[in-house]
N, C-alpha and C positions, 0 to 999 in steps of 0.2 A: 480443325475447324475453329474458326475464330467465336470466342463466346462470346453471348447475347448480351446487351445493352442492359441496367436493370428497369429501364423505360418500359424497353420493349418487353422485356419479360411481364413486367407490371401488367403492360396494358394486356396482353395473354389473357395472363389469370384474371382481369377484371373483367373482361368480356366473358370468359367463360364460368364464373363467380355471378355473374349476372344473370346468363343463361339459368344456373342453379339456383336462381334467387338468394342465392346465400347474401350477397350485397348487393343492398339495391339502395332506396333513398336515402338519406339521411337521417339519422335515429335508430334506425334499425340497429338492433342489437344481434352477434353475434358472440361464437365462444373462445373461448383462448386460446385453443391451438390454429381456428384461421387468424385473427388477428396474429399471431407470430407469425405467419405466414406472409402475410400481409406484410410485417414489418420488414421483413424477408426481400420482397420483390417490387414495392412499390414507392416511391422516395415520401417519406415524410413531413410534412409541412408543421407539423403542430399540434399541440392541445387546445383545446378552448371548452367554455362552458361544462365545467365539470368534468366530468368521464367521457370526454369523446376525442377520438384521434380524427385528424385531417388528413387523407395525404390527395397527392397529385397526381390526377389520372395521365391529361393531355393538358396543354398547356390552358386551354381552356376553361377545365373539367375541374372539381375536387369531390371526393367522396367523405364521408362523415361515419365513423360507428361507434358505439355506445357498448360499455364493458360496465359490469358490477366494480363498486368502488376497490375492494379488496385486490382482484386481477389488473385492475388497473395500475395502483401503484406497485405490484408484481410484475407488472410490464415494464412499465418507465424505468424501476429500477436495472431488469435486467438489459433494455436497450439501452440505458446510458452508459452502463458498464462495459457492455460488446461495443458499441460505438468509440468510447476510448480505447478500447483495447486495438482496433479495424479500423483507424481513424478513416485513415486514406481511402479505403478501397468502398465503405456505407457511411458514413458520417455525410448529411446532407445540411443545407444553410440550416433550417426550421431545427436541429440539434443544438447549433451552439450555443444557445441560451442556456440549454438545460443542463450544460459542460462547465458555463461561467461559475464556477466553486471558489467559495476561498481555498490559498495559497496553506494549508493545513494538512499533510503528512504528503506525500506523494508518491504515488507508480511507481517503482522504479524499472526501466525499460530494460532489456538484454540481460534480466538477472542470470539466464542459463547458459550468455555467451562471455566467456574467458577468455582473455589474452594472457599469455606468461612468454618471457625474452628467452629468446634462443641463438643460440653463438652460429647454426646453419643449418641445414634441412637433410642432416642426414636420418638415417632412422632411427640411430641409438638416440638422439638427439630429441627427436619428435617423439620418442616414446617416455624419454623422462619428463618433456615438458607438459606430455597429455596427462603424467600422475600428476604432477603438479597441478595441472586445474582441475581434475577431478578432486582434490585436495581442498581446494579455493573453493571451489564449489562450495562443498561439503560445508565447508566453515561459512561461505553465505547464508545458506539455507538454514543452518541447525544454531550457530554461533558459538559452536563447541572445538576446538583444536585437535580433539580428541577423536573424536566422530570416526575421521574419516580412517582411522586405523585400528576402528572395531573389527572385531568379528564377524556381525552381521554385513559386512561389506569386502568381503574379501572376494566372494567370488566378479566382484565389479571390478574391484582394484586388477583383477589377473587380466580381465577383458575389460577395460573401460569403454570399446565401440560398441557393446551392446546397448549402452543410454547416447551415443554419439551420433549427433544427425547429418554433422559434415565439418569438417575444418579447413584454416588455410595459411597462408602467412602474409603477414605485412612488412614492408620493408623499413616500418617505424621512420625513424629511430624511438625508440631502441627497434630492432628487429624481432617478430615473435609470432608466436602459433597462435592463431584463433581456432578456439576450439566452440563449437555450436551444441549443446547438449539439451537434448527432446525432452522438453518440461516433463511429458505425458511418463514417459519410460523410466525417468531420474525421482521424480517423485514417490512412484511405485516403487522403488527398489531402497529408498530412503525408509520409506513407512514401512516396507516388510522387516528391513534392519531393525525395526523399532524406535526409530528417529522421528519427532515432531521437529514443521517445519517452521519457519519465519516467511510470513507472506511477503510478495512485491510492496504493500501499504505502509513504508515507512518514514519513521520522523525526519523532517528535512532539519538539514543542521547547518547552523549559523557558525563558518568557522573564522575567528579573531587569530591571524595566526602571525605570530614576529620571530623575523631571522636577526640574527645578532650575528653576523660574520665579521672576517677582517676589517675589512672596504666599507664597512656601517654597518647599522640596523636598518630593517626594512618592513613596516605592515604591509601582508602580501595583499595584492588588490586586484579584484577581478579581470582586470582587463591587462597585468601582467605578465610575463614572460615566468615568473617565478609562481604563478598557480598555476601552470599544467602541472607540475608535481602533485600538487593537491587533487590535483580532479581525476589524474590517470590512477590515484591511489584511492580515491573515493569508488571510482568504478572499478577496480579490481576488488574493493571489499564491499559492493551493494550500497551503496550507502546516499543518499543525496544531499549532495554539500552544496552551500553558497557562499560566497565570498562578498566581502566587502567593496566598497568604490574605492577606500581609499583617499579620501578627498584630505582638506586641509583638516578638515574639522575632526576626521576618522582617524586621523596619525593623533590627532593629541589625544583620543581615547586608546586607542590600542598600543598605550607603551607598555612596558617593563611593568612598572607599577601596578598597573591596572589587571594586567596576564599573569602576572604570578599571585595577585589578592584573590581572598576568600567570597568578594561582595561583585555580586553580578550583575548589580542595579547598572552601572553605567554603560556596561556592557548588553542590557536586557532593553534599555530604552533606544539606546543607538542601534540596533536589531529589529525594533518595531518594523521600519520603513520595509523592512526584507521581505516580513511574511515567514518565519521561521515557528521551529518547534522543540529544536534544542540549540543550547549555544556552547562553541566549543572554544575555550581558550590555549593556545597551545605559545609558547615561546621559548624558540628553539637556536642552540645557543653551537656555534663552531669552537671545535678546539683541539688543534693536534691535527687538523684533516679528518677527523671524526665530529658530527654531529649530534646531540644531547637534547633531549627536550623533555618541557614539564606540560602536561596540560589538566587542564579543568573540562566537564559536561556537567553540564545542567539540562533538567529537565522534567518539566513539573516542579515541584516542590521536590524532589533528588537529585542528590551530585555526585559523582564521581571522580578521582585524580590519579594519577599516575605519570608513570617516565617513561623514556624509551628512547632507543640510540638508532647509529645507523652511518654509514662509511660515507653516504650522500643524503642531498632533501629530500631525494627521489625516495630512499631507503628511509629516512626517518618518516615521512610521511605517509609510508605503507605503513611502517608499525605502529605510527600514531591511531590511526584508522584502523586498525586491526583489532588493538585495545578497546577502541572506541566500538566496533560492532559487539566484540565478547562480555563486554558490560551492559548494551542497550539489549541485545537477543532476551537473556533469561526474561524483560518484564514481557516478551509478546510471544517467546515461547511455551508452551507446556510440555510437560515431563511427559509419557506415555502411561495414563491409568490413571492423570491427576482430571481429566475433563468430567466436567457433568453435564447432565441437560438445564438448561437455565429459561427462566423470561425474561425480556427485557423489552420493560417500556419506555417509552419515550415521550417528551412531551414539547411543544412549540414546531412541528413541524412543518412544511414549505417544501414545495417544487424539488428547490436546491438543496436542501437538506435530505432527500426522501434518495435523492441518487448520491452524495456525499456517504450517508449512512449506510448501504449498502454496499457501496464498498468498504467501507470498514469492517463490516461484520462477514466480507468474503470469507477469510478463514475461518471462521466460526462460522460456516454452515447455517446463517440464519433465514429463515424463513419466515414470511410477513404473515402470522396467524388473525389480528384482527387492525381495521382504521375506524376511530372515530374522533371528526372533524380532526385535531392537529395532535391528536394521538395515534399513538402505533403501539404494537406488542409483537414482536418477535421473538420463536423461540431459536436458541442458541445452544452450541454445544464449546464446553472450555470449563476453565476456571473462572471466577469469581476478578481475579488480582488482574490479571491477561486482559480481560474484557475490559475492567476500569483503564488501563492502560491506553489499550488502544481508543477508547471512546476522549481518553485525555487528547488526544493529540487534533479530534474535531471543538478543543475547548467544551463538551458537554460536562455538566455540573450534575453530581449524585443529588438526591430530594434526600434531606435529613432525615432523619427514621421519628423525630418529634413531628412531620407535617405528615407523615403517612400515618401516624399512630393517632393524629386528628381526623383521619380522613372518614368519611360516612359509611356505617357498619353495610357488610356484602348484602345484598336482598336475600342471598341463598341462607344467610345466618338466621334461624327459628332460633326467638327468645325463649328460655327452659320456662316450663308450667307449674306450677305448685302443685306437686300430687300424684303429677304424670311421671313416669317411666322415664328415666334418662337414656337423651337420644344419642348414640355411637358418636364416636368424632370422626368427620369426615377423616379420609387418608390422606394425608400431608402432600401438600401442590409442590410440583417444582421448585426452586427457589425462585425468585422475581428480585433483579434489579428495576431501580428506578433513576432514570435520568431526565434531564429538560437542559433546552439550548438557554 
């Protein structure tokens, strides 16, 4: 039976929503599991005036409802998030305002599907190639080389179709197994291992990369034949790369000179235009038929360097990215036993900030405890260093601990009495970060 339109579902539930009195004119307040509801079956038109959602009944029609402020922006957030994620199938016009985000860390899409080359589709074949991406996996998610030949993973390694939702091949080139692995089932068997993971929210990376072969040097440039090495190596290790145009102006920054120095300035302002969050410099040098490369990351105020080789670009450029994930993981991983409950507030808030922040704080479990006007509090579960991390990557800025030690004593704090009986110390709060955009 062919499914229902989400029109015509809408219009259903609002005739019969109506019937119920549950929605009726405009204003009318209801509670947050119809409004999810709502968001659910009826297309969305918009916010306006505070706390109130718009949607579309008939083309004629619009209905109006009024939420407490706090579910409110517990709503927004989690429809902007499900919206990105569902683009296609619920994301309506009256949405994409609320999607308009700066270009600062990014989704990254198919993190649980793997491609690894295969010489043909026999079985012995498909089943080395499927430990290989449950391997690649592994090292996605965790940024550990090591992971995936613990202990706590053996019984997956014997049977990997137990996390597998479907595979298939491509005839490339190169030729290779797509293997499709169930967020839901890989994740669970990750954390029973005792594995913390690295969420889809990561730093987009600005990569400055030069080939030095026979035949010349080359700044590789997005619209190239010699960046699909880059990109098919980016996606095989999670990562979201961006490449350069290339233009007259980008070849005299991206030489020699420039990719193998210490100083990232010329490299960080030629980067602006991109929208980036780390910038990678890698220049990669032919010799013997073998490949060699140096590269630099930056990001934030840290950097990182290293080497790494490779028979092809194809091959260097896996390893360069490989390196490149196992240095970025540890700032946004946690160890298992190092998380605490946290707060964290916030301060300069907006629309587009309110759905930006939210996904960032996805792996961290955050939950919007209070709003007031362009404040937030959210409580968190992580580390301290992890959170600063990822909150780096939306540019928010910590509040120095001199402007909170200004700040106006709690009302809850009773000044001591001369005479009187001293009063207990409250029990120690949570920790509280403090940030502002």
């Amino acid at each position: 039976m062919a499914a229902s339109s989400p029109v015509c579902e809408g219009a259903r539930f609002y005739q019969d929503w109506t019937q119920a009195a549950i929605l009726g004119p405009t204003g009318r307040t209801i509670d947050e599991e119809k409004i999810t509801r709502l968001f659910r079956v009826l297309p969305f038109v918009g916010s306006y005036k505070g706390c109130n959602f718009l949607f579309r009944v008939s083309d004629s029609r619009r209905a109006a409802v009024r939420v407490e402020p706090v579910i409110f922006m517990q709503l927004l957030i989690s429809i902007v998030w499900e919206s990105s994620m569902r683009l296609k199938n619920c994301l309506f016009a009256g949405c994409l305002s609320l999607l308009s985000l700066p270009a600062l860390a990014e989704t990254v899409n198919n993190l649980y599907q793997v491609r690894e080359p295969v010489s043909g589709q026999t079985p012995d074949e498909r089943t080395r190639a499927t430990q290989a991406a449950l391997e690649t996996l592994v090292i996605r998610l965790t940024g550990d080389a090591k992971a995936a030949q613990g202990p706590g993973l053996a019984e997956v390694r014997k049977d990997p179709q137990q996390i597998i939702s479907q595979y298939g091949y491509d005839a490339g080139p190169p030729e290779s197994l797509q293997v499709d692995f169930d967020p839901a089932s890989t994740e669970r068997v990750l954390r029973q291992a005792g594995l913390s993971l690295w969420g889809s929210n990561r730093p987009v990376i600005m990569a400055w990369w030069l080939n030095d072969a026979t035949d010349g040097s080359n700044l590789v440039g997005d619209g190239q034949a010699s960046a699909e090495p880059l990109r098919r190596a980016a996606r095989h290790r999670g990562l979201p790369l961006r490449l350069p145009l290339a233009d007259l102006g980008e070849q005299g920054i991206g030489n020699a000179k420039t990719l193998d120095g210490n100083d990232v300035t010329p490299l960080k302002q030629a980067s602006e235009r991109y929208g980036s969050d780390a910038i990678l410099a890698v220049h990669a040098q032919e010799n013997g038929g073998q490949w060699q490369g140096k590269w630099h990351l930056w990001l934030g105020d840290k950097s990182e360097q290293g080497s790494a080789s490779g028979a092809s670009q194809a091959e260097l450029a896996d390893a360069v990215l490989l390196a490149v994930s196992q240095r970025l993981a540890p700032r946004f991983v946690v160890k298992p036993g190092a998380s605490s409950s946290m707060a964290l507030e916030v301060q300069g808030m907006n629309l587009e900030r309110y759905a930006q922040l939210g996904r960032l704080l996805e792996p961290f479990g955050g939950r919007l405890k209070s709003v007031d006007a362009d404040r937030v509090v959210f409580d968190v579960s992580g580390s301290p260093d992890q959170l600063r991390s990822q909150l780096s990557l939306a540019k928010l800025q910590e509040v120095p601990a001199s402007e909170l030690a200004s700040a106006p004593v709690d009302a809850g704090q009773v000044p001591a009495v001369p005479g009187a009986a001293p009063v207990p110390a409250p029990a120690p709060a949570a920790q509280t970060l403090h940030f502002r955009w």
